[in-house]
Every structure is written in C-alpha cells, then in structure tokens.
N, C-alpha and C positions, 0 to 999 in steps of 0.2 A: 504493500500500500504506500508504498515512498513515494512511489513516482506520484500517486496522486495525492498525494500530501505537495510536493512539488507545483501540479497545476493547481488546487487550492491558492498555494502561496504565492505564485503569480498573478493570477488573476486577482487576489485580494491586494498587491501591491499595486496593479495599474490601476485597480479602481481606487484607492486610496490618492495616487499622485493623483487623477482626474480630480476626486474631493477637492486635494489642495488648491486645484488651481482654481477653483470655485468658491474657495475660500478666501483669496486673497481680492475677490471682488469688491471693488469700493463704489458707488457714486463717483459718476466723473471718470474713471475708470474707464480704459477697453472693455471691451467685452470680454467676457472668458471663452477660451476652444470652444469649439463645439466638435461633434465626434470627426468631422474630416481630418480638421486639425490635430486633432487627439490621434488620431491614427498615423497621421504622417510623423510626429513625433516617437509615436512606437514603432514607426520602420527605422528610424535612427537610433534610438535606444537598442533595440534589438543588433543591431551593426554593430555599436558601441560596446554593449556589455556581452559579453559570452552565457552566463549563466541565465539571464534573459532568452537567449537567441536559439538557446537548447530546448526550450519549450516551446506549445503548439501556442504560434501564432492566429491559430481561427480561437483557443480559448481565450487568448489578453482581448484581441479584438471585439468579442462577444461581453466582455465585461465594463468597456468603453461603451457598445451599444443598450449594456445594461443601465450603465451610470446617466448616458445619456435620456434614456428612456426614464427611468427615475427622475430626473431633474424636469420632463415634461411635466410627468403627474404631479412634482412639487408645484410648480406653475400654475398649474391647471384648478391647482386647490383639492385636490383628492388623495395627496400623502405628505406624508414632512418631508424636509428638507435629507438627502442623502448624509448621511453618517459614516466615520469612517468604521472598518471591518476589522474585528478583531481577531488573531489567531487564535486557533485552540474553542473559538463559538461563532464566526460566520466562515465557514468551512464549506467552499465548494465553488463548481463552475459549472457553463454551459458548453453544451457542443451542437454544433448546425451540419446542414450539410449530408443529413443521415439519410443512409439509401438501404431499401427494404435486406440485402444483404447484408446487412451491420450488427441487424438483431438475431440472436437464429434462439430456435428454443432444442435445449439439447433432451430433456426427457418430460418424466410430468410435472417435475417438482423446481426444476433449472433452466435457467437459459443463457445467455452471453451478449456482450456488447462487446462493439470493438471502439476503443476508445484512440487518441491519436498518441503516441509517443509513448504507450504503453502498452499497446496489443488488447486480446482477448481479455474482457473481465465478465469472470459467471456471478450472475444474479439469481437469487431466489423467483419463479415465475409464480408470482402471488395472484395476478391478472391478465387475461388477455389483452395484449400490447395492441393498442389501435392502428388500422392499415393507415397508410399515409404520413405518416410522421415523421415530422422535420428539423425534430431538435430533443433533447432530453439534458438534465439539468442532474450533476453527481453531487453530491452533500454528504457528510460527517456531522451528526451530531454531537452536543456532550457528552453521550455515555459513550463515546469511539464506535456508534455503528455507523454503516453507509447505505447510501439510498441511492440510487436512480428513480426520477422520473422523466415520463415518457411526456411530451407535451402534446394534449390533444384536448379541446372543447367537447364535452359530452352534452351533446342534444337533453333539452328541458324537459323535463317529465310532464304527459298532458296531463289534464286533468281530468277529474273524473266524469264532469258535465251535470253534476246531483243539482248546483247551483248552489251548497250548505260554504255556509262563512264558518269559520272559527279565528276567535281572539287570545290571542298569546302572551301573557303575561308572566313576564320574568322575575325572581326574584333571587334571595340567599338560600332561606330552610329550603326552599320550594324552588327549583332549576326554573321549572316552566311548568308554570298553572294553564290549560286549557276552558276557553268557554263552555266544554262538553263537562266539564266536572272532572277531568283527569289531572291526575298531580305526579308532575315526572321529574327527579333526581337523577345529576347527575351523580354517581358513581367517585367518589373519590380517595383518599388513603385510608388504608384498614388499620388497625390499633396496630398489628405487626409492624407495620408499615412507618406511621407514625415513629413508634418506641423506637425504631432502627435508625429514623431520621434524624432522631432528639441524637443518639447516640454518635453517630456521624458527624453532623454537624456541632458536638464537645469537640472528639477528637480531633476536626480539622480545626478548630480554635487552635490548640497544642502544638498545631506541625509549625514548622519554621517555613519561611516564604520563601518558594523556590527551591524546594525539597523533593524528590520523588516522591517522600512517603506524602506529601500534601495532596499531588497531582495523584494518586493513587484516590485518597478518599472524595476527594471533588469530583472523580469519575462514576466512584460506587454512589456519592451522593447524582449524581445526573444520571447513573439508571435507577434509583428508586424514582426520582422525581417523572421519567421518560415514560414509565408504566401506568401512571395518571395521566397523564397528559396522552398518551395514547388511549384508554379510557373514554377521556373526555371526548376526541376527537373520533371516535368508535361511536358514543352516543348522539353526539350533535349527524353524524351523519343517516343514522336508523331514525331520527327524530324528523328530521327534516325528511327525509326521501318517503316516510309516512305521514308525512301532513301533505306533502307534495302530489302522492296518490290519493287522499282523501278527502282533499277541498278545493272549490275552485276558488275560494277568495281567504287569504291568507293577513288577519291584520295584527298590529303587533306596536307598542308603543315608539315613539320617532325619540331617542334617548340618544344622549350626547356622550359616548362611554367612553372618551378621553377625556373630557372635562371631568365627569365624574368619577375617573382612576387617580387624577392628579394627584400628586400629595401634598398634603396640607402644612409641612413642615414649615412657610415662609422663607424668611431671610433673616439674617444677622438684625438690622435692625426691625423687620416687625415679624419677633416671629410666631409661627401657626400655635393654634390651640388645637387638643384632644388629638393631637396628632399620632398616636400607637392606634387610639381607635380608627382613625378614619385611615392609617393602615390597613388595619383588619380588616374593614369593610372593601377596600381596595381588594385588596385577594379575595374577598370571599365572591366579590362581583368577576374578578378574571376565572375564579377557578372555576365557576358556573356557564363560562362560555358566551354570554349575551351577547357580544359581536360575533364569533363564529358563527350561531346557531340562524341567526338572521341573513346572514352572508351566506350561508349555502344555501336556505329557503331564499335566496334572493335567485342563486345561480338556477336552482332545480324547476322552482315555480316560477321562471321569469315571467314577468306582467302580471303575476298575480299575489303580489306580497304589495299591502296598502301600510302604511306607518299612520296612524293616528298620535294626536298631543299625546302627553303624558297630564296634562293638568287635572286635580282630582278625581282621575280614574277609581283610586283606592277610600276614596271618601264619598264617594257616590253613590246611592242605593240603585243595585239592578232593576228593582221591580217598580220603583215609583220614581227613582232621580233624584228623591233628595238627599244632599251634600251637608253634610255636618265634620268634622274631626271626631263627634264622638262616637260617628256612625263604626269605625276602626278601635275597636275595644282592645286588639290585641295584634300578637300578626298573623293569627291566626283566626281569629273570630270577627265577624262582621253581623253585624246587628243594627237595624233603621230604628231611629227612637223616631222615624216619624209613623210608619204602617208594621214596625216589626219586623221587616224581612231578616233572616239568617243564614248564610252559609260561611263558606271559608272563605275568606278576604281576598285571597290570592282569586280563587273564581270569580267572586263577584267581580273585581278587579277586570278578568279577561272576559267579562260579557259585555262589563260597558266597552271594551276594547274593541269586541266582534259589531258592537251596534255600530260601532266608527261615529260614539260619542267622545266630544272636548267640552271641554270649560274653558273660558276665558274671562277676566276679570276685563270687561269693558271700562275704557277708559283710557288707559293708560296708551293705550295706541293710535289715540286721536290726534289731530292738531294741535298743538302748542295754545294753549288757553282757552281751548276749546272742550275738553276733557269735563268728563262729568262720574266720579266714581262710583261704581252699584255694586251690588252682588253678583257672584259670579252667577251664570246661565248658562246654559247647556246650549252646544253650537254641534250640530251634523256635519262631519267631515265626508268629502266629498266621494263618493263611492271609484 
C-alpha cells in the first residue's frame, strides 16, 4: 500500500499549494490561477522535482480539477471555502480515464482495479460496478482501511403514486419521528463499546506525541468510532430508500444544521456560556445524522422532499393548532390544554410537518415603521 500512500501524498500536496495560492488573495490583488494555470505550473514542477514527476500525472491533475471545482461551489454558496488536507485523515485520490477493461471481477467475492503507477489492486466486490464508468475515487480512512469508489449517478427511486404525505421530524432521544406514528433510532455505541472508548481515549492521554505506541491507539480508537459511523450511515440509507418507496411527498423541517452544530465557546474576550452543554447537544445532533438522512431523501426522492419552517412545529396542537409552550410538557409528552389532545411530541411535531404547517410571528418582516406585532398564526406552506 506505499505506492498508494505515495498518490494520497501527492495529490494532497498539489491540492494544498492550489489552497495556498488562494490564500494569499487580497482585494486589489491579481486574481489567483485558475486550473489552466494551475496545471501549467504542474508540468514545471513535475520537470523540476523528480519525486513529483515519479507519480501519475492524471492523479495531481485531477486534484487541481478537484480544488478547482470546490472553489466553484464555495462561490456558488453551496460549500465553504476549501481547506487545507491533512495527512494521516484526508487520504486519497481520483483517477479518470477508466475503460471497461480496468475493472474485471475475479470471482464472487473479489474483483481488481488497475490503478496507474501501481498495477492491479483487488477489491472486495460488495456491489455491482455500474456499466459506463468514468472515474473512481481510492480513500484510506482512520482506522487504515481502503475504499474504492466507482463514480456513477443512480437513477431516483419512483414513487409509489398512493399520493400519502409523511412528515419527518428529527430529533436527539428520537433519530426521526414519523407522521405515521413511527419512532426510529439510530443505532449507536453499545456499553462494550463505550467502556473500550473511555479506556482508549485514558490511555492515548498517557502516550507521548509522536510515538508509535500513540499512533497505535488513535487507530484502534478510529475503528471503534468507524463501526458507528458505519451504523449510522447503514441506517440513514434503509430509512431513506423506505420513505422513498412509500411516499410520494416527502416533508421534513428546513433546519440550518451548521448554525446549529457551531460551538458556542466565543472568544477571548466574550466568551460563550453552557458551552460543554451545547457541546453535547452538538454531537448528539451529528450523531443522529439530520443532514445525511435529508440529503439522500433528497438524492432518492428527487422533487419530492418539500422542507417546511421549523417555527413552533413542537408547540402546536395536531388536532386543533393551538400553540402554547405548555402544550410541550416534556420531550416526550404532548398535551393541548386547549381540547386535550395527546400523543408523543416528536409525532405531533411531524404531523404539523406533513400538513406543511408554519408559524410566523407577523411583523417583524414588514416595512421599516410599518410593522404591527400579533401572535403568531398558522401560514400553509406551499405544496
């Protein structure tokens, strides 16, 4: 696996220089490269350095077209700004240019890629490799395993045509509460699991920095963590490919789940309050998946995932509307002190979601002195 440790490491350097020079952007400024330029300086580099020039040029090249393409979507407002790539945790490259002899499957359980400047590499054949494919992406995780993937768009799942809505309401106890009354968990560390974690992560306190025996436990520690997080991403996909088959309108609250991961720790001089709590809550909202779980029901059921507000969803009575705080007795219990109604929060929660009800405190979004403040009201978002 040198060698591809090797293409990792180059391609994680040219995308790095690209960074830099992106970096060094000021106002007033030139413009920085863009990938032509970027490229013609990698045919110079490559001349220059030998250790460079020993590696497959279609991977540095493809890592330029990656950085470039990243710095579109920063643009474009649909991802942050490119970062740089750290060895040892962004590990991996692309390769193009693949022709149906590249992949062969050798029995039922294996197969091979031929990769460039390293020959034949066998892969576990977990799935049927889709015909026409024109590129595949190799990755090293934490815990030292490696991946191939194949790059291929899988066609949208139809829908069923019943015409049934369901509302999707995310939480912590409760992964994803359904309008139908289901209450689905994700799956995550077992008390073994845990107690092994606690223990690990003592021990790696103890190691000296830059010690095999540290790099040892920060591996067993990233495949404990690796078997969750596979887990989760095992769930989010059975969750999603079954809501996908069984509705044709998919709604689900429009939550801002970078703003609300951020940590609240502030700054030197003002800084954050409850900040271990809102920690906690930070992980307990990642470990649940809420942006995955949304983002493959986006890819599976495309055009049919509606995002409705989040405003007093959970303080809303299902059956009659009316909104109190103390209609929310618990986080589990829901009860209208205006007609009584009861069930569990998290439902109620995903019925008003399925009606593709909001609240909006009218007012505040009016004209400048024009504004007249009332109680919230129930607004119909648009089907």
């Amino acid at each position: 696996m040198a060698e591809l440790l090797e293409h990792c490491a180059q391609a994680r350097f040219v995308w790095n220089l690209a960074c830099e020079q992106h970096a060094h952007w000021r106002p007033g400024r030139a413009a920085a490269p863009g990938y032509n330029e970027q490229a013609r300086q990698l045919t110079e580099a490559r001349a220059e350095f030998a250790w460079l020039r020993a590696g497959s040029v279609t991977v540095q090249q493809q890592a330029l077209r990656d950085f470039a393409h990243a710095m579109s979507s920063f643009f474009r407002g649909i991802h942050r700004r490119p970062s740089w790539r750290k060895a040892g945790r962004d590990e991996g490259f692309r390769q193009v240019g693949v022709k149906p002899e590249h992949v062969q499957r050798l029995n039922r359980r294996y197969g091979r890629v031929l990769v460039p400047k390293v020959g034949w590499v066998r892969f576990r054949w977990s799935r049927a490799v889709p015909e026409g494919v024109k590129s595949y992406r190799v990755t090293c995780d934490r815990a030292g395993r490696w991946h191939v993937a194949f790059a291929a768009i899988p066609d949208p799942i139809p829908g069923p045509g019943n015409g049934q809505t369901v509302g999707l309401d995310r939480g912590i106890a409760v992964s994803a509460a359904l309008s139908t009354g289901e209450l689905l968990v994700v799956a995550g560390f077992s008390q073994g699991e845990r107690r092994r974690l606690r223990r690990l992560q003592r021990r790696l306190a103890r190691c000296a920095r830059g010690s095999n025996r540290r790099a040892r436990v920060k591996a067993a520690i990233a495949r404990v963590k690796a078997r969750v997080t596979e887990r989760r991403k095992d769930w989010v996909e059975k969750i999603s490919t079954d809501l996908a088959r069984r509705f044709d309108l998919i709604r689900v609250e429009d939550l801002d789940i970078r703003g609300m991961t951020r940590s609240a720790k502030g700054t030197v001089e003002r800084p954050g309050r409850n900040v271990g709590q809102k920690a906690g809550l930070n992980r307990g909202i990642l470990a649940n998946g809420w942006g995955l779980l949304v983002a493959r029901l986006q890819h599976k059921a495309a055009g049919r995932v509606r995002k409705v507000r989040a405003a007093y969803t959970s303080q809303q009575c299902s059956a009659c509307g009316h909104i109190a705080p103390e209609n929310r007795q618990s986080q589990a219990v829901f009860r209208c002190v205006a007609c009584g109604f009861a069930c569990h929060a998290d439902v109620n929660a995903a019925r008003n979601i399925a009606a593709g009800r909001a609240v909006t405190a009218r007012g505040a979004l009016q004209p400048l002195g024009g504004a007249v403040n009332r109680e919230p009201h129930l607004a119909t978002s648009a089907p």
